[in-house]
N, C-alpha and C positions, 0 to 999 in steps of 0.2 A: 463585407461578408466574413464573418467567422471562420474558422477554418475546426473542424471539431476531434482535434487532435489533445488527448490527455497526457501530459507529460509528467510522468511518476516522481514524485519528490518526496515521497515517502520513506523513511528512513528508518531501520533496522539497526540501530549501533548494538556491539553486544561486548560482553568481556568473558573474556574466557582463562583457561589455566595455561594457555601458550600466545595469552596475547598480540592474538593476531586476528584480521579481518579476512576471513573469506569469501570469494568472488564466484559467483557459477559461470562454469566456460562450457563449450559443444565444441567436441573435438572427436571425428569420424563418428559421430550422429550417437555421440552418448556425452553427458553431464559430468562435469569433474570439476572440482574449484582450485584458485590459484588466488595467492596473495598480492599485496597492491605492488609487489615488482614484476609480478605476470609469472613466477616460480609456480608450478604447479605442487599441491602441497596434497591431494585426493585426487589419484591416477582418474580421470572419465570409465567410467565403470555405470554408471546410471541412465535409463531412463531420462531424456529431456523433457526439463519441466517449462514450460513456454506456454504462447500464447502470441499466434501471429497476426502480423495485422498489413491493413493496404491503405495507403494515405494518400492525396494528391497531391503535387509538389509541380509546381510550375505546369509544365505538359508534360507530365512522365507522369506514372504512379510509382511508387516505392514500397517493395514488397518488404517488409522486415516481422521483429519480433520483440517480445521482453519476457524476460524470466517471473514466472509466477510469484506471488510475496510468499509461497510454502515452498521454491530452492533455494532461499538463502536461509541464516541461520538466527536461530532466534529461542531465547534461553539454552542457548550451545549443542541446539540439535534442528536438525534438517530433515528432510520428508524425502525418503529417497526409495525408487524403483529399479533393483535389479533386475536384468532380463537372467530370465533360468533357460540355460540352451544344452540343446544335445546336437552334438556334430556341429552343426552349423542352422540349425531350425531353432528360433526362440519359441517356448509353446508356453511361455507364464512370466511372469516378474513375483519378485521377492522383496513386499513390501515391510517398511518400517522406519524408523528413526535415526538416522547417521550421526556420530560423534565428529566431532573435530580430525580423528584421525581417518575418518573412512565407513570405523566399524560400526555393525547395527548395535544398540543400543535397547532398541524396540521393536520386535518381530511381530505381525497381524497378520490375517487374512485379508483383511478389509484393507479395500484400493480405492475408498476414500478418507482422505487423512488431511488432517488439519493441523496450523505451526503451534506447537507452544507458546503459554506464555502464561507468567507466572508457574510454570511449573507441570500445569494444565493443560491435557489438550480436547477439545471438543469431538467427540469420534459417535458414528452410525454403529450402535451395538447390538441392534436389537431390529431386525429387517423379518415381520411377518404377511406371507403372499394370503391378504383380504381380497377376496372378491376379483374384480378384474385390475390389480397389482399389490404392491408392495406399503406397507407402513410402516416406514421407518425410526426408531427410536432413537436420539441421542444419549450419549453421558457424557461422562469426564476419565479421563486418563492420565497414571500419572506412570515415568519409565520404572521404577520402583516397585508399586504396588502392583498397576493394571486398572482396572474400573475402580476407580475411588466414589464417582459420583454415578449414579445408580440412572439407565435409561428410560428414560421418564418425560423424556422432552421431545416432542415436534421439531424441534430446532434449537440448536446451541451456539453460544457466540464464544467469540475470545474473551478473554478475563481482561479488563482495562482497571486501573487503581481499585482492585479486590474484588470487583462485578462483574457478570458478564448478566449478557442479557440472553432468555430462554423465551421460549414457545410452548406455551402446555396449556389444552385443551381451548387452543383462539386465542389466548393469551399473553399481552409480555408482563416478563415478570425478570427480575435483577436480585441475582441470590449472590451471595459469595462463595467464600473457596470452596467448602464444606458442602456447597448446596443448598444449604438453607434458603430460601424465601427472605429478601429484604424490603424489597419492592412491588408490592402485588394489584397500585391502580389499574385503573381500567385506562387504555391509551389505544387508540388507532394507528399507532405508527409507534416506534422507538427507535432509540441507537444509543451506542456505548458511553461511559462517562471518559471525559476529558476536562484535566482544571478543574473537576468534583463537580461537572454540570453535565446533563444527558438534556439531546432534544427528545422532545415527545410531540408527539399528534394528541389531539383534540379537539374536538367540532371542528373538523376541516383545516385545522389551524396547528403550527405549531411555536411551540415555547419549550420551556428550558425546568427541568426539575434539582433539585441536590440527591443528594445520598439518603436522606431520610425520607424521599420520596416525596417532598413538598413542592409544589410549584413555588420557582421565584422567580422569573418569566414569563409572565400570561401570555399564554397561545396566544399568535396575532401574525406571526409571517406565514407566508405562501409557502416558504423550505428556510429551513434553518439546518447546519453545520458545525458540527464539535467544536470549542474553542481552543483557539492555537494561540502566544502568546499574549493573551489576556482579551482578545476580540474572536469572536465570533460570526461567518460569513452567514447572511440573508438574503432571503428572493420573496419580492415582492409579486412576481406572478412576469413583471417586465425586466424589471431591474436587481442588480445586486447591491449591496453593503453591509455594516458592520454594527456590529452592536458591540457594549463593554457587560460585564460580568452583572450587572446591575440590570440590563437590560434596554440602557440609555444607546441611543442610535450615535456611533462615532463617523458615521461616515452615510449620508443617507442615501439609498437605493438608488443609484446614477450611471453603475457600470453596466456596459452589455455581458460581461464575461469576468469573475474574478478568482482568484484562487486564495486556500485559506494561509496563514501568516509561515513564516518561516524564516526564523535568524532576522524575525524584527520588521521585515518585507511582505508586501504580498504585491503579487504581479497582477494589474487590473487591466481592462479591457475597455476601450472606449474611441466610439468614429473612426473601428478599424485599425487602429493600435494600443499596443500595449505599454506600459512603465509601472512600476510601482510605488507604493504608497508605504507610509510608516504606522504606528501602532496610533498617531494622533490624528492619523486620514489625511495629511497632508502627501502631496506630492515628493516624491524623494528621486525619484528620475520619472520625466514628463515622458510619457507617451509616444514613442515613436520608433518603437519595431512591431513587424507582420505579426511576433507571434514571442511569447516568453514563458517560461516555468519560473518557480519560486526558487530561491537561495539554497543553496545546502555546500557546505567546506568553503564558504563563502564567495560563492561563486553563482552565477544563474545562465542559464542556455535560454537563448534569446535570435529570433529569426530578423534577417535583414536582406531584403532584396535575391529570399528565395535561399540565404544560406544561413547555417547557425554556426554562432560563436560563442564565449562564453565572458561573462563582463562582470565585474567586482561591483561595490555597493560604490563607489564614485562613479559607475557608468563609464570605465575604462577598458576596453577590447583585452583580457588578460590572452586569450585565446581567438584569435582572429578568425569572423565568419567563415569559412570554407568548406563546411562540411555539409551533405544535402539534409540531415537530419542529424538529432541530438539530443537525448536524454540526460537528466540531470544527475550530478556527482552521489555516487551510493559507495559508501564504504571507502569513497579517495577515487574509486575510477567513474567514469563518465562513457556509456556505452554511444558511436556516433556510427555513423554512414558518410562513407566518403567515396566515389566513386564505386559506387555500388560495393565498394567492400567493408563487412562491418567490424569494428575493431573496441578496443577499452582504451581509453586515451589516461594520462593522470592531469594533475592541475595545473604541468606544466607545460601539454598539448604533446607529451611525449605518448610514441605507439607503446602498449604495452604489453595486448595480447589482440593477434588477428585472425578473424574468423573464416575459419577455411568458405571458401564459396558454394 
């Protein structure tokens, strides 16, 4: 039995004009970020951006958390909520956009806000009360100008290699920076491009389009998954596997559980354990822990007999099981649970920063 635990290994690298990686921390129940030596670098002043969660773990449950992908930082700005307080009563927060040092960058009303990228950010601008509620409008934002791209959309996404994907009138549709319209088939389903491929739905099915909007993938899996090191993950309706850019099957629908490529790996699921496989489908470490995430700083959080550790691409314990839970490396730290205390560890298993209780 599965255990249906998603361990984020999704990654945010960024470069900025002080060449450094910032980390979101909760310290006396407000957000502040600290560098990978655990120095705090943006005093906690914010609004916690989180997202809690309850897992089971042997015979305990394990209450914990993970920072939303809009607190960390992405094209060198962050999504951040002041509380506005008199005396000692918070009666609002003070939404907008934080720079590297702290300060807002980008002031709104609107307390729904979305991360940059490319430059862009996807924002609710346009909120009129029809009938019995609200119709919401999207555009685009840029810290500079303000509304660059005009509220016109049902729904907006992030900009991936110069597209994002929109919503207008039951629609998807993939325009660029600008706005413009690039992409206007007809599709039941979409998602962002990755490696200059987007999945699409059609007749119940989906496959894979380019950038001039041509099918080069005929619809045909049950779900299909953005491509990560040149494969792409597939669900047959029972099973997972892999396709190559072509659309040729590299690994055929056989995992109960897989996750998509990372630094060359993807951790697969099969008869109750996990190992990973390499870009040619072959086995690269055989199957045989409770539970694993993919690679990132070259490292992978991997469950064994109820506890996680953290093991290199020879399947060498860098990081020796003992922690009750464990998320994968973001920016050099690695957020775990150890005795019900949660902490940032770095690659060397060193504490770096620990989370008041």
């Amino acid at each position: 039995m599965f255990k249906s635990v998603i361990i984020i290994f999704s990654f945010i690298f960024l470069s900025n004009i002080f060449s450094q990686a910032l980390i979101p921390i909760i310290q006396d129940d407000k957000m502040g970020y600290i560098d990978t030596t655990g120095r705090i670098v943006i005093e906690p002043k914010f609004k916690p951006d989180i997202e809690e969660f309850t897992i089971r773990l042997g015979n305990k449950n394990l209450n914990g958390f993970i920072f939303n992908r809009s607190a960390y930082f992405s094209d060198g700005l962050a999504i951040a909520k002041k509380p506005i307080k008199f005396l000692f009563i918070t009666f609002g927060y003070h939404f907008g956009y934080i720079n590297q040092t702290g300060e807002f960058e980008f002031e709104t009303d609107n307390d729904v806000l979305e991360p940059f990228s490319s430059g862009l950010a996807p924002m609710i601008i346009d909120d009129r009360y029809i009938g019995m509620g609200y119709d919401y409008r999207y555009g685009y934002i840029n810290v500079k100008n303000g509304i660059v791209i005009a509220p016109i959309f049902d729904y907006a996404g992030y900009f991936s290699e110069g597209m994002a994907l929109v919503i207008m009138n039951d629609r998807f549709i993939y325009i660029d920076t600008s706005g413009k319209p690039v992409i206007t088939s007809e599709f039941e389903d979409a998602f962002g491009f990755s490696e200059g491929l987007a999945a699409v739905k059609q007749n119940g099915k989906f496959g894979f389009i380019n950038k001039k909007g041509e099918i080069v993938i005929k619809p045909q899996f049950g779900r299909a998954w953005k491509f990560k090191n040149g494969l792409a993950r597939i669900y047959d309706g029972k099973y997972f596997g892999f396709i190559d850019s072509t659309g040729k099957i590299i690994v055929s629908p056989k995992f109960d559980d897989a996750n998509e490529f990372s630094e060359g790996l993807a951790s697969v699921g099969i008869g109750g354990k996990y190992g990973f496989i390499g870009t040619d489908g072959n086995y690269k470490i055989i199957p045989s822990f409770d539970n694993a995430g993919n690679f990132s700083n070259g490292l992978a959080a991997v469950e064994k007999d109820y506890k996680y550790g953290f093991i290199n691409k020879d399947n060498q314990f860098i990081i020796e099981p003992k922690y009750e839970f464990a998320l994968g490396f973001r920016k050099g730290l690695a957020l775990v649970w150890e005795n019900d205390t949660v902490k940032y560890i770095n690659r060397q298993g060193k504490d770096i920063w620990v989370f008041e209780e």
